[in-house]
PDB file as gemmi writes it, atoms N, CA and C in Angstrom:
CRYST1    1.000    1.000    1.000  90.00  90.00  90.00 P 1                      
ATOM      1  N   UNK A   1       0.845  -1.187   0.000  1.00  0.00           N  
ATOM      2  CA  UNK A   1       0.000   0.000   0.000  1.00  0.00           C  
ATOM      3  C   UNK A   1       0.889   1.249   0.000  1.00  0.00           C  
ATOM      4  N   UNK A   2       0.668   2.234  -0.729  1.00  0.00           N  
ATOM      5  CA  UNK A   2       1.655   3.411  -1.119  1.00  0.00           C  
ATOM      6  C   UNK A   2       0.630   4.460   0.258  1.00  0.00           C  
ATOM      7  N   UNK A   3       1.906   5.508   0.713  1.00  0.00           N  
ATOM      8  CA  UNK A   3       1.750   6.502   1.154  1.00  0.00           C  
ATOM      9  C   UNK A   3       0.528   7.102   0.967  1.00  0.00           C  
ATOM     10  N   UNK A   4      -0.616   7.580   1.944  1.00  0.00           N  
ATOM     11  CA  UNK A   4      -1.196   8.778   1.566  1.00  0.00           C  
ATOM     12  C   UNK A   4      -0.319  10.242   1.400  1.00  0.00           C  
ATOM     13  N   UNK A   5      -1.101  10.963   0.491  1.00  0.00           N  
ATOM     14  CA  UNK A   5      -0.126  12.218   0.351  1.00  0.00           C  
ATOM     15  C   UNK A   5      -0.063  12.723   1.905  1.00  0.00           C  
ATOM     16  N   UNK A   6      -1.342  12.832   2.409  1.00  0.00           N  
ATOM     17  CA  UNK A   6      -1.182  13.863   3.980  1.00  0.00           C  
ATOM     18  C   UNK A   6       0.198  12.945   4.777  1.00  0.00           C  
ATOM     19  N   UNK A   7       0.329  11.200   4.997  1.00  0.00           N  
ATOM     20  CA  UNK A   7       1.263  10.677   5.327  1.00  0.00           C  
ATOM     21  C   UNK A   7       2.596  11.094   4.512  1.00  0.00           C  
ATOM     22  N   UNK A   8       2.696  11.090   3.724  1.00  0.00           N  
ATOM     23  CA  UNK A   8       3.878  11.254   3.261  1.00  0.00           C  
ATOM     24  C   UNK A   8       4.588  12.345   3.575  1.00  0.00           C  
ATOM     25  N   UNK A   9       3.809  13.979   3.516  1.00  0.00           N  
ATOM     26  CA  UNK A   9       4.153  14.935   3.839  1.00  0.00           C  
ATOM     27  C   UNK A   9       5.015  15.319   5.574  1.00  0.00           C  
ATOM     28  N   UNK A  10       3.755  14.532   6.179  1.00  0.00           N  
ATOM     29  CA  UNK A  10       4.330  14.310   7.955  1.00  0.00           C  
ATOM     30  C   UNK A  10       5.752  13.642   8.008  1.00  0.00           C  
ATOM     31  N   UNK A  11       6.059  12.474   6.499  1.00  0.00           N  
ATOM     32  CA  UNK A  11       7.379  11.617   7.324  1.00  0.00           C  
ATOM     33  C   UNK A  11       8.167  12.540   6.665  1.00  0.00           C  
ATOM     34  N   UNK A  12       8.153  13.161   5.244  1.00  0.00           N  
ATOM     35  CA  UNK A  12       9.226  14.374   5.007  1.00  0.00           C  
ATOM     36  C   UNK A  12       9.454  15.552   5.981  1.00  0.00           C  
ATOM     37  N   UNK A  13       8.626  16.112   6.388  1.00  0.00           N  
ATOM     38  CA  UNK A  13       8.479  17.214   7.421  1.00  0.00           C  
ATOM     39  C   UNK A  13       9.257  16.957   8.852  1.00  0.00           C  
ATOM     40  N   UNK A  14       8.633  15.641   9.192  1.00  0.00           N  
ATOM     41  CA  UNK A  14       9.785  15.217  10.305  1.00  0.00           C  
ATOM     42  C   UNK A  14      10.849  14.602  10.057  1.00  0.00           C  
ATOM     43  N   UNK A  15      11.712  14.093   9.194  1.00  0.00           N  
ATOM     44  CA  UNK A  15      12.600  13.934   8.040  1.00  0.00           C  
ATOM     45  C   UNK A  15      13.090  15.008   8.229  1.00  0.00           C  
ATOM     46  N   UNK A  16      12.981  16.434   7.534  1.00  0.00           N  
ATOM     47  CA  UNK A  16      13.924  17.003   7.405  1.00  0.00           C  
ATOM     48  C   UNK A  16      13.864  17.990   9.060  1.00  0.00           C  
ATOM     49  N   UNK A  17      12.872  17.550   9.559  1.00  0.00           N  
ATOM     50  CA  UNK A  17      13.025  18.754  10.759  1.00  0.00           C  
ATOM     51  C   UNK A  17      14.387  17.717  11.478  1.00  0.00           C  
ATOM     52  N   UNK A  18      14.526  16.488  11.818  1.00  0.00           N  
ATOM     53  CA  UNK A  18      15.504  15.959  12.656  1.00  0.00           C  
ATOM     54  C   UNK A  18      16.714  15.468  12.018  1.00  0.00           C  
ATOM     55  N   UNK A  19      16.628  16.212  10.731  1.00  0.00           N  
ATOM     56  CA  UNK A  19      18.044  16.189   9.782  1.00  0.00           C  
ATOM     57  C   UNK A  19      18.622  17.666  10.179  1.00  0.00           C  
ATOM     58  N   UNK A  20      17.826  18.810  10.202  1.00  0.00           N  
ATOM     59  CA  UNK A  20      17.884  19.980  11.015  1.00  0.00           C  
ATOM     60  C   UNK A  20      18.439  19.902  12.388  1.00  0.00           C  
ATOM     61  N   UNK A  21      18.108  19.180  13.164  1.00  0.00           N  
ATOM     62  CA  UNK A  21      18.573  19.194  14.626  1.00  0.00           C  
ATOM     63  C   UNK A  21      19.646  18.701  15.009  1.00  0.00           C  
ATOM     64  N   UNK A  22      19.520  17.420  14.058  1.00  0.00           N  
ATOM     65  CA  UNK A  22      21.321  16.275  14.172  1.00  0.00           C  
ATOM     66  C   UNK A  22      22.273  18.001  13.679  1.00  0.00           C  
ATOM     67  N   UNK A  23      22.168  18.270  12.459  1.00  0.00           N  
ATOM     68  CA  UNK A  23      23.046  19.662  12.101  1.00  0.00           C  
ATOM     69  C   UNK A  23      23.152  20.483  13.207  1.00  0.00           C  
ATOM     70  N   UNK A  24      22.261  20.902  13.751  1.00  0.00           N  
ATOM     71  CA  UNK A  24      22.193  21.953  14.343  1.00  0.00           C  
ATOM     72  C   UNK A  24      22.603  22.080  15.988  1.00  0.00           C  
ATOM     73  N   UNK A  25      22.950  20.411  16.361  1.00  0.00           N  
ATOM     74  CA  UNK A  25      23.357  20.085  17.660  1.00  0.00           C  
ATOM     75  C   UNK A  25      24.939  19.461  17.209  1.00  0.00           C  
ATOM     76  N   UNK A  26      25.281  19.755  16.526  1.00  0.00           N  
ATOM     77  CA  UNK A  26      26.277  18.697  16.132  1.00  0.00           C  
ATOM     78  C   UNK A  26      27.589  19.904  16.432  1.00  0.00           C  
ATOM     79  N   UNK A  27      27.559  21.439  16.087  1.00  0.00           N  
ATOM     80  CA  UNK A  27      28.579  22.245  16.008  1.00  0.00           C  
ATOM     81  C   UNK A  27      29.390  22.284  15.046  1.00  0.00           C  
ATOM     82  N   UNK A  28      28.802  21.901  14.267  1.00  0.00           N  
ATOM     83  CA  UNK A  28      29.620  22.088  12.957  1.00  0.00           C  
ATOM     84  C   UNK A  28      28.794  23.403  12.059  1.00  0.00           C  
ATOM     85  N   UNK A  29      30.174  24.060  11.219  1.00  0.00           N  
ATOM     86  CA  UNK A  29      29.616  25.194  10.157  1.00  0.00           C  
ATOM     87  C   UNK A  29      28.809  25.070   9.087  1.00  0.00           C  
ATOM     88  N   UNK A  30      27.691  24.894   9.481  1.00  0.00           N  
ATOM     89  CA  UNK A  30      26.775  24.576   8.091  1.00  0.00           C  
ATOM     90  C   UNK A  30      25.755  25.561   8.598  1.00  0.00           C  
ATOM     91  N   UNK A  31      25.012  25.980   7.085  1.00  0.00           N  
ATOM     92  CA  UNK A  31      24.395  26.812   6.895  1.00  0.00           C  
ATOM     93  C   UNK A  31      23.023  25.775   6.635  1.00  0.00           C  
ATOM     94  N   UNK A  32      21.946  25.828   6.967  1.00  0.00           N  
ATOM     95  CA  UNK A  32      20.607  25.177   6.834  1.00  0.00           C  
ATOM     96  C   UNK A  32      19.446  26.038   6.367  1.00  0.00           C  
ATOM     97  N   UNK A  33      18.621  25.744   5.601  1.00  0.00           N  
ATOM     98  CA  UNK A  33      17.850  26.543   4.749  1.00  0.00           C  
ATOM     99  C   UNK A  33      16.630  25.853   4.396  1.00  0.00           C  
ATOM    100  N   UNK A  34      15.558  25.798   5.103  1.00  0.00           N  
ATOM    101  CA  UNK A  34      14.497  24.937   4.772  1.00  0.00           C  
ATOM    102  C   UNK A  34      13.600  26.182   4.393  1.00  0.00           C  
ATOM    103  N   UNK A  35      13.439  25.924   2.924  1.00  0.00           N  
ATOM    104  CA  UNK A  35      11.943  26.582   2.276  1.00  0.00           C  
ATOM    105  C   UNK A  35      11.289  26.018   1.214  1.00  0.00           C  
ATOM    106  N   UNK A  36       9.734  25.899   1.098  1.00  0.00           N  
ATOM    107  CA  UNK A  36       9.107  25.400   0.391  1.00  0.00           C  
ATOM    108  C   UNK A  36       9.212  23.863   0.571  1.00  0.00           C  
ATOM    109  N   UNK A  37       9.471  23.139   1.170  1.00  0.00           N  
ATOM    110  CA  UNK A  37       9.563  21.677   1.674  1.00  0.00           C  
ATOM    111  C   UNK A  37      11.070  21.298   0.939  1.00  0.00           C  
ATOM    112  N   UNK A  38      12.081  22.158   0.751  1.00  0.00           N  
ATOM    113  CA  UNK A  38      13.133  22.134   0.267  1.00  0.00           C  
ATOM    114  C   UNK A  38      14.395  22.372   1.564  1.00  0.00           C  
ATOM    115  N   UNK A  39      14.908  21.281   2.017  1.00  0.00           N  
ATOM    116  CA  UNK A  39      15.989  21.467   2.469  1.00  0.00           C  
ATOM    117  C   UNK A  39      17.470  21.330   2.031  1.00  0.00           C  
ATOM    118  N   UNK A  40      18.357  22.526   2.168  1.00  0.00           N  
ATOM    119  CA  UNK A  40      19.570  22.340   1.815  1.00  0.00           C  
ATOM    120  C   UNK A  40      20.635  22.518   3.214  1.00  0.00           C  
ATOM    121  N   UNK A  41      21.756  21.673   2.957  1.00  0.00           N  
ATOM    122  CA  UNK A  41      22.635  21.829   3.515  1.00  0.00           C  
ATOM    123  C   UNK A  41      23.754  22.070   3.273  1.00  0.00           C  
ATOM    124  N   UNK A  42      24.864  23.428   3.925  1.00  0.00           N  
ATOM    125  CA  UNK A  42      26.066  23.492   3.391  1.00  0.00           C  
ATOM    126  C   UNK A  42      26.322  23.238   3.737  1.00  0.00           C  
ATOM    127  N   UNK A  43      27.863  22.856   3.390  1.00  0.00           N  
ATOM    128  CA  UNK A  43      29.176  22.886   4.369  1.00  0.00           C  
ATOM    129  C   UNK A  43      30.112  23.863   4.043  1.00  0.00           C  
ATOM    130  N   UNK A  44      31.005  23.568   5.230  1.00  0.00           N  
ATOM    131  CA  UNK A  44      32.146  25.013   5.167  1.00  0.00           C  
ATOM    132  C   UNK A  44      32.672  25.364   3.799  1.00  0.00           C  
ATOM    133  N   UNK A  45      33.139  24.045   2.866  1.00  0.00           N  
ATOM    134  CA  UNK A  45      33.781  24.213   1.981  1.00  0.00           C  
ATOM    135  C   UNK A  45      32.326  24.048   0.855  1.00  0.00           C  
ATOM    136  N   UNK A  46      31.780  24.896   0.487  1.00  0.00           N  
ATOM    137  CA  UNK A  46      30.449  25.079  -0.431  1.00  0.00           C  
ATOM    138  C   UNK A  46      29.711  24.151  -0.842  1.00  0.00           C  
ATOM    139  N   UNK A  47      29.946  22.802  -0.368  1.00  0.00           N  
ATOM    140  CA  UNK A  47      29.212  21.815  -1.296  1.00  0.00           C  
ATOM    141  C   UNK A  47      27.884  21.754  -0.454  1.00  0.00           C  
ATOM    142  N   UNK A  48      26.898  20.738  -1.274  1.00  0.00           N  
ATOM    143  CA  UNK A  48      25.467  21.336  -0.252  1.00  0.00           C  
ATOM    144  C   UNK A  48      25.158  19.711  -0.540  1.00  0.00           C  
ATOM    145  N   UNK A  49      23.788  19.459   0.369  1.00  0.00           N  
ATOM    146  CA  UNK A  49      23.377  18.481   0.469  1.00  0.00           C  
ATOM    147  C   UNK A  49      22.028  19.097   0.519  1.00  0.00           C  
ATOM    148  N   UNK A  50      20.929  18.421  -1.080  1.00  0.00           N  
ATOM    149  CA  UNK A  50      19.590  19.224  -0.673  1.00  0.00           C  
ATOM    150  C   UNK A  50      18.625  17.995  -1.225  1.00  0.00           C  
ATOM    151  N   UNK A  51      17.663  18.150  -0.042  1.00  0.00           N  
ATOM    152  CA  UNK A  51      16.788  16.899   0.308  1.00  0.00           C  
ATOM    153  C   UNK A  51      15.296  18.214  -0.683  1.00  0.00           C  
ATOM    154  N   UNK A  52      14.698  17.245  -1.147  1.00  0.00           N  
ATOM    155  CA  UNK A  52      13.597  17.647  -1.697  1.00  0.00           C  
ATOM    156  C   UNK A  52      12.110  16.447  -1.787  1.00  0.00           C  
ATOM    157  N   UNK A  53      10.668  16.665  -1.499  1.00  0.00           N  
ATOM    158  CA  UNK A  53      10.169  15.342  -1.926  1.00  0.00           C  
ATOM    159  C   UNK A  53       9.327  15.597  -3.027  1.00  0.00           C  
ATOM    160  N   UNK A  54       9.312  14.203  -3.563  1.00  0.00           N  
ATOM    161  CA  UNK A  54       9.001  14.090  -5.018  1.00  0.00           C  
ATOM    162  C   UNK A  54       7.130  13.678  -4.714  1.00  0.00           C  
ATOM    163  N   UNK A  55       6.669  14.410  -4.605  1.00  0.00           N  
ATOM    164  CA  UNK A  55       5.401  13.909  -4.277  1.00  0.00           C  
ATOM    165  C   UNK A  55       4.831  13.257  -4.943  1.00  0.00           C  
ATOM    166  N   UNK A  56       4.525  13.411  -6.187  1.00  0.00           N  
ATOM    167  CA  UNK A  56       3.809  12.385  -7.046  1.00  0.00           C  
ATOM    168  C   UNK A  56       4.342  10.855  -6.979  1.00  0.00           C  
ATOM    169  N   UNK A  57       5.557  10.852  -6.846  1.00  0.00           N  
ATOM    170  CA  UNK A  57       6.536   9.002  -6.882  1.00  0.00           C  
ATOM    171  C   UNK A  57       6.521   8.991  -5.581  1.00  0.00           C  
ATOM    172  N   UNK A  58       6.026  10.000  -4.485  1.00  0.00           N  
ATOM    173  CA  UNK A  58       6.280   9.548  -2.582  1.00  0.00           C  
ATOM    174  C   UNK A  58       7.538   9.477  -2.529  1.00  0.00           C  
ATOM    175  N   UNK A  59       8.306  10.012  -2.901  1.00  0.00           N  
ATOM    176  CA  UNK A  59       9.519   9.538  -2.898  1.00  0.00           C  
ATOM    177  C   UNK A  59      10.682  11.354  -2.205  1.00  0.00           C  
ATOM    178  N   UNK A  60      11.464  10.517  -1.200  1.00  0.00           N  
ATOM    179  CA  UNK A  60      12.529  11.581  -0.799  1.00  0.00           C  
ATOM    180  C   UNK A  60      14.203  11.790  -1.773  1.00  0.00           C  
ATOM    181  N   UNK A  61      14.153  12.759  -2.394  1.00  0.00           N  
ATOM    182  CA  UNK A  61      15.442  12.893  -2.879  1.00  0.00           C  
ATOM    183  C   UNK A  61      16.597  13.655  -2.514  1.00  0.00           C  
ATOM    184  N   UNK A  62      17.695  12.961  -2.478  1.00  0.00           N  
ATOM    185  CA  UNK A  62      19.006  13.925  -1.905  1.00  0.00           C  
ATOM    186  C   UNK A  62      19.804  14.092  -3.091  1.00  0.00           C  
ATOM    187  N   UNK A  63      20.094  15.208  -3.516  1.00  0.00           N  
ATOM    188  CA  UNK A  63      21.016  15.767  -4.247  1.00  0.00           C  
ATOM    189  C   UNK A  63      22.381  16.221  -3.773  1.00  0.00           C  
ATOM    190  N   UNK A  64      23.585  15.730  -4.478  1.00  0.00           N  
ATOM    191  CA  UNK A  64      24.542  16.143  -3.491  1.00  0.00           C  
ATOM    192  C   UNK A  64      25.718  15.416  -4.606  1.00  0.00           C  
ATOM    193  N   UNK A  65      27.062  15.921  -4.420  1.00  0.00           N  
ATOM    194  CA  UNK A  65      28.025  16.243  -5.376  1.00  0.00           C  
ATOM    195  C   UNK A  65      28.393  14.994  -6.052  1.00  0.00           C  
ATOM    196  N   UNK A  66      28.104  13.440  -4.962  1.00  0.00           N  
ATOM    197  CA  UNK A  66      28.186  12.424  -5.229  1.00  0.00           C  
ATOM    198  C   UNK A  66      26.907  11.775  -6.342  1.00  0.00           C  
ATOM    199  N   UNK A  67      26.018  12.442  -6.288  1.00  0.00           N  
ATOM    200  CA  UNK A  67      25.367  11.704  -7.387  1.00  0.00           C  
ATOM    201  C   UNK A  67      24.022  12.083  -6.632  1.00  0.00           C  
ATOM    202  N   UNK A  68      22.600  11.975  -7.250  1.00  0.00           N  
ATOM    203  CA  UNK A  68      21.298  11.484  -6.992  1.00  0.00           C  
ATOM    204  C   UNK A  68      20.843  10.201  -6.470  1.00  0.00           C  
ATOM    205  N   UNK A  69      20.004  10.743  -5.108  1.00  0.00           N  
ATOM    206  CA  UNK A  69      19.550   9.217  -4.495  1.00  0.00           C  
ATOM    207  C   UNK A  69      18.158   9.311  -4.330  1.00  0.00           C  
ATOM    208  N   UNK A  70      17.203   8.787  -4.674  1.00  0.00           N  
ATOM    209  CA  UNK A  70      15.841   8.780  -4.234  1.00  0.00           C  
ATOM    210  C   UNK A  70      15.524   7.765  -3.107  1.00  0.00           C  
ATOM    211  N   UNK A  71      14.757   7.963  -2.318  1.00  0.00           N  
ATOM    212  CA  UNK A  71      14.598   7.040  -1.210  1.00  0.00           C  
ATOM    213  C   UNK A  71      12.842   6.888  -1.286  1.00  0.00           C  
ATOM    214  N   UNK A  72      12.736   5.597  -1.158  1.00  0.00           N  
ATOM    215  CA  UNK A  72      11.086   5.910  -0.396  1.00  0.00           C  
ATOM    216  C   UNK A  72      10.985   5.192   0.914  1.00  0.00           C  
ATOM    217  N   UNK A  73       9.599   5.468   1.317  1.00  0.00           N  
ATOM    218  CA  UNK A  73       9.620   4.891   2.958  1.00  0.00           C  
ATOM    219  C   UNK A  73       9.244   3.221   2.931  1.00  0.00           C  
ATOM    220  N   UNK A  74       9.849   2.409   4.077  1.00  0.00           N  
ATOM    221  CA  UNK A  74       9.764   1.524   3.982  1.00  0.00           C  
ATOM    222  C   UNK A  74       9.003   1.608   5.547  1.00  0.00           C  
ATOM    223  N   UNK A  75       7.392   1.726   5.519  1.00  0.00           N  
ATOM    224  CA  UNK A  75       7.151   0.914   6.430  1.00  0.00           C  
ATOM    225  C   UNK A  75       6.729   0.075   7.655  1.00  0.00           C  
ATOM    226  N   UNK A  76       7.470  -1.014   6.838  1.00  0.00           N  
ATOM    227  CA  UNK A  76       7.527  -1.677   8.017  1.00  0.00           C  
ATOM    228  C   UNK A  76       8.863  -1.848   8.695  1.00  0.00           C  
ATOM    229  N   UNK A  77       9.909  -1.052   8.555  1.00  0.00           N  
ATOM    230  CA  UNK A  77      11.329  -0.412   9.097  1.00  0.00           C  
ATOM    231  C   UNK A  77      11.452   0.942   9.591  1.00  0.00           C  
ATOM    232  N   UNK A  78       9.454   1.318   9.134  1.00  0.00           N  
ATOM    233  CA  UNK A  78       9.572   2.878   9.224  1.00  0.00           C  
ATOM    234  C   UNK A  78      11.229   3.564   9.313  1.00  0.00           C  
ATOM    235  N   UNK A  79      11.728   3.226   8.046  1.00  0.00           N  
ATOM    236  CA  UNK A  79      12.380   3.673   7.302  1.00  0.00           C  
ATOM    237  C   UNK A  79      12.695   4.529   6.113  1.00  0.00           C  
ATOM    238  N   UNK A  80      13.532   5.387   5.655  1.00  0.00           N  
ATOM    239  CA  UNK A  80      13.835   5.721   4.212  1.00  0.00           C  
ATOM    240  C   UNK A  80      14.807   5.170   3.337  1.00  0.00           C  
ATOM    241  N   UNK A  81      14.516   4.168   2.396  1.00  0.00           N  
ATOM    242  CA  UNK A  81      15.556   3.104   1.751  1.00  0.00           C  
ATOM    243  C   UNK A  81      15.430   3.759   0.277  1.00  0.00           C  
ATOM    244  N   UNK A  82      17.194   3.754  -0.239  1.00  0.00           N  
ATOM    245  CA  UNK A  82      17.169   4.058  -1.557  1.00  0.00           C  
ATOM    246  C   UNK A  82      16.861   2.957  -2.740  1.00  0.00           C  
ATOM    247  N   UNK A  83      16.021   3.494  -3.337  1.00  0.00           N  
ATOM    248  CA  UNK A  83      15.377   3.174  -4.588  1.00  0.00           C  
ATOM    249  C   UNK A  83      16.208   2.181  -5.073  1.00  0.00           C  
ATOM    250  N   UNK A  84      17.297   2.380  -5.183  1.00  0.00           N  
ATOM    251  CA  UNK A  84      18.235   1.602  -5.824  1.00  0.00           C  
ATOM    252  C   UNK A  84      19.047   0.639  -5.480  1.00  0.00           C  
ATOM    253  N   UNK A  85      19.304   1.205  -4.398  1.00  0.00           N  
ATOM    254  CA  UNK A  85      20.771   0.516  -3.582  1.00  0.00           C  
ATOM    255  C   UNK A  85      20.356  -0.048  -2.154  1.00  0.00           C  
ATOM    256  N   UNK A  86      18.905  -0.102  -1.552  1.00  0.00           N  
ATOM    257  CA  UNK A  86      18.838  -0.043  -0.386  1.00  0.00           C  
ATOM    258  C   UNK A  86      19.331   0.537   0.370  1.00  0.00           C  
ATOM    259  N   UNK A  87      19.837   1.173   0.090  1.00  0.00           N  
ATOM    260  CA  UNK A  87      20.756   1.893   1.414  1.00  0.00           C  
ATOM    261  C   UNK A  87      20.489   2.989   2.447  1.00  0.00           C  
ATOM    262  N   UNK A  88      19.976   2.935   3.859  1.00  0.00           N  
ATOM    263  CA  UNK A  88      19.403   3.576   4.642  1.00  0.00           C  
ATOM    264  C   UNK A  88      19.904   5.137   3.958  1.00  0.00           C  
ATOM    265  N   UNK A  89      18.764   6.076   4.215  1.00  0.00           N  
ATOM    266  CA  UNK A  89      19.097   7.439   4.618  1.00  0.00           C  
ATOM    267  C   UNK A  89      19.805   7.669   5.328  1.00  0.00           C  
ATOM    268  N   UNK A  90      19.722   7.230   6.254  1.00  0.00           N  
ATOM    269  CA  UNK A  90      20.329   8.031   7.580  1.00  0.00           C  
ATOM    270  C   UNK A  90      21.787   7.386   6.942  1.00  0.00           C  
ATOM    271  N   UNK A  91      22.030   6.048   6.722  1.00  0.00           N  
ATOM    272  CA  UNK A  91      23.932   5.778   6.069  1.00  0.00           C  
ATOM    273  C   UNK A  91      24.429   6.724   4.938  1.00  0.00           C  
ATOM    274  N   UNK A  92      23.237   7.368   4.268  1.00  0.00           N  
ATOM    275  CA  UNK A  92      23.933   7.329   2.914  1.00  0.00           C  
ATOM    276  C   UNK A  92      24.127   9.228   3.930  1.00  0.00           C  
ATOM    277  N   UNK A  93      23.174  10.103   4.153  1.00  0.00           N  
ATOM    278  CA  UNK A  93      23.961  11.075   4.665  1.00  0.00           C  
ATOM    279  C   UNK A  93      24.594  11.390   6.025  1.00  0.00           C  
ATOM    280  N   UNK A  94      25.242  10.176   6.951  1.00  0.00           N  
ATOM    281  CA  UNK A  94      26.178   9.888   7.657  1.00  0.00           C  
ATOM    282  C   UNK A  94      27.334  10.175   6.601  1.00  0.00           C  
ATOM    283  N   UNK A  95      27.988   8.877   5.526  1.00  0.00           N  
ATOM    284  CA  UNK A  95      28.956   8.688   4.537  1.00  0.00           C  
ATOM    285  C   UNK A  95      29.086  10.229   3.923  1.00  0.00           C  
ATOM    286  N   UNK A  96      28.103  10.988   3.494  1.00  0.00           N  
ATOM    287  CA  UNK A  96      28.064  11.983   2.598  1.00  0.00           C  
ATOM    288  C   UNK A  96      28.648  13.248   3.645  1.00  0.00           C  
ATOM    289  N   UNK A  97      27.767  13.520   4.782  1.00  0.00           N  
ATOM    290  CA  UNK A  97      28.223  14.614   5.784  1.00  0.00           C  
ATOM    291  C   UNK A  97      30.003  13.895   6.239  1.00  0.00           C  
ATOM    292  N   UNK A  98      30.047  12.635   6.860  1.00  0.00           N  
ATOM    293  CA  UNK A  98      31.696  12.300   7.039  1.00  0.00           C  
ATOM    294  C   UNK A  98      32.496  13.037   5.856  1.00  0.00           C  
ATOM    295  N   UNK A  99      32.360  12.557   4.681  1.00  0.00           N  
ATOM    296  CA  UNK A  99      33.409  12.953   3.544  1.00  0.00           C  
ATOM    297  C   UNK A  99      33.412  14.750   3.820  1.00  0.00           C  
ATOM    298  N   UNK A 100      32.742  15.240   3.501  1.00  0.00           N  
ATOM    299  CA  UNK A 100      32.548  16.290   3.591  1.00  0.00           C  
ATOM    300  C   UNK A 100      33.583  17.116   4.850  1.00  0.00           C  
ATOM    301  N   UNK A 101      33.259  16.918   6.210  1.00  0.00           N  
ATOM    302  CA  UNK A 101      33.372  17.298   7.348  1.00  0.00           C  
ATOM    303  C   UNK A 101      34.752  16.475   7.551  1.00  0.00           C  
ATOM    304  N   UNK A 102      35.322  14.979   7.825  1.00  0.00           N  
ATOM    305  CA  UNK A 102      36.125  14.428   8.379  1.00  0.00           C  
ATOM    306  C   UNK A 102      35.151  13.816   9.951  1.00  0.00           C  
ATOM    307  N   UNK A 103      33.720  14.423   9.907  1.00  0.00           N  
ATOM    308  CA  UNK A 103      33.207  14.153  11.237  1.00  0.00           C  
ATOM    309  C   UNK A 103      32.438  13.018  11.284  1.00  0.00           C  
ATOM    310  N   UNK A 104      32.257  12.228  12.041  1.00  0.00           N  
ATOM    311  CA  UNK A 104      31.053  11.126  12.215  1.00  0.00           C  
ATOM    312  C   UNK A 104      29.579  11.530  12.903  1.00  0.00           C  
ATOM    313  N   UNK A 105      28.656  11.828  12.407  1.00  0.00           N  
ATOM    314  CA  UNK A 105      27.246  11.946  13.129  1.00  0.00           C  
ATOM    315  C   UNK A 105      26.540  11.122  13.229  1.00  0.00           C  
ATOM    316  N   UNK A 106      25.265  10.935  14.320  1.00  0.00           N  
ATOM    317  CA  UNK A 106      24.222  10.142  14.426  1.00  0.00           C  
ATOM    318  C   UNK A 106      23.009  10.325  13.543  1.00  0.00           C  
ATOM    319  N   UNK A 107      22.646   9.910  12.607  1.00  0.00           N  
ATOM    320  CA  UNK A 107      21.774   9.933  12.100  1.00  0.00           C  
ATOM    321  C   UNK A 107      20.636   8.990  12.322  1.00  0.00           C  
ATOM    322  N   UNK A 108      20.915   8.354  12.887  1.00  0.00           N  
ATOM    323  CA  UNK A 108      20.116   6.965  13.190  1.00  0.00           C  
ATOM    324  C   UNK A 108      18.367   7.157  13.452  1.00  0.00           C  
ATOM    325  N   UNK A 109      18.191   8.674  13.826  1.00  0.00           N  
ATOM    326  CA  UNK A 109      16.940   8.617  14.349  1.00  0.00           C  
ATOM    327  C   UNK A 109      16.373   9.082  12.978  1.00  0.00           C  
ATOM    328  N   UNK A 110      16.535   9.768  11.513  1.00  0.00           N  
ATOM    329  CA  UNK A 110      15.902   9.604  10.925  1.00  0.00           C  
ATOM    330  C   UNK A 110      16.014   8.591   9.891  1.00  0.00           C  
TER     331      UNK A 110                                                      
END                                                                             
C-alpha cells in the first residue's frame, strides 16, 4: 500500500526537521535553509546536500556532489531506503556529511 499524500508529507516534514537538529546540535559550520519543503545543507567548503520530496513518486530525494539518491519509505522499518541501492538514509547522509566534514554523526533517528 503506497503513502497517503497527507502521510507522506508528515514523514518528510519530520525527516527534514531531525536532519535539522542532528546539524544543528552537532557544532559544525553549516548553513541550513528549509523553504518550500526544500531542504539544503552546506558545508564550510560550499558543497550542499539538498533533500527535496518528489510527491507524485512519494519519494525523498538527496542531491549532493556524489550523485542522486531517491529514497522511499519503507514501512515496516519505518524507514527511508534508496530506490536503488537499499541503502538507509540516515547511512547514505552519515557517509556523505563524514566525507565532507572528516566528522562522524548520528543519524540513526531519521
Amino acid at each position: 500500500m503506497s503513502l497517503t499524500e497527507a502521510r507522506f508529507h508528515d514523514l518528510v516534514d519530520a525527516t527534514q526537521q531531525n536532519l535539522e537538529d542532528v546539524f544543528d546540535e552537532s557544532g559544525l559550520d553549516v548553513d541550513l535553509e528549509n523553504s518550500a519543503g526544500v531542504l539544503t545543507v552546506e558545508f564550510e567548503d560550499g558543497t550542499q546536500l539538498i533533500f527535496s520530496r518528489q510527491e507524485p513518486l512519494r519519494q525523498l530525494w538527496l542531491a549532493a556532489r556524489a550523485g542522486g539518491f531517491h529514497f522511499e519509505y519503507d514501512e515496516e522499518y519505518s524507514r527511508w531506503k534508496c530506490h536503488s541501492s537499499d541503502e538507509l538514509l540516515s547511512e547514505v547522509v552519515q557517509r556523505l556529511t563524514e566525507e565532507h566534514t572528516d566528522v562522524e554523526l548520528d543519524f540513526n533517528e531519521i
